[in-house]
N, C-alpha and C positions, 0 to 999 in steps of 0.2 A: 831679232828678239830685243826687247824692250830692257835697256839699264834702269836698276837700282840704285840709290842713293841713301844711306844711312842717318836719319837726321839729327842723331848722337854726335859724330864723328865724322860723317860725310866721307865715308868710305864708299865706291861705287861695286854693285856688284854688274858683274858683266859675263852675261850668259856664253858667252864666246870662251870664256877662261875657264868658271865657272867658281868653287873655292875646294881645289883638290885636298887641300890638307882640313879642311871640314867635311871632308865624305862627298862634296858636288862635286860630279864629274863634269867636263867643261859640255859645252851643248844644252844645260837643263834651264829651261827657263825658270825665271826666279816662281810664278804659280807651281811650279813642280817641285820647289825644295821642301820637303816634311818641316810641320811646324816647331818642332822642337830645334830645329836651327837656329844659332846666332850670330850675332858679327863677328865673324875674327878680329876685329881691334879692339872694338869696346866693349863684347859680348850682351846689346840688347837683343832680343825677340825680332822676328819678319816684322811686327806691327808697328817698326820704328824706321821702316822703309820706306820712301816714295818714289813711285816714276822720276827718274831723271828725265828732265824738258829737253825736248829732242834739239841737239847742235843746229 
């Protein structure tokens, strides 16, 4: 599954962990998190995410 990149704070989200302490369980890809989710660091919106360019 495809990493997240927060372009705030550039926090990645990674479907593999997921963010347990924001309600994601790890496994959820980032299209599967409810849109009221937001960064745990800097608290923006999904709409301030993009594809992390693959290593």
């Amino acid at each position: 599954m495809k990493k997240y990149i927060c372009t705030v704070c550039d926090w990645v989200y990674d479907p593999e962990t997921g963010d347990p302490e924001g309600g994601i369980a790890p496994g959820t890809a980032f299209e599967d998190i409810p849109d009221s989710w937001v960064c745990p660091v800097c608290g923006v919106g999904k709409e301030d995410f993009e594809p992390l360019p693959e290593e």
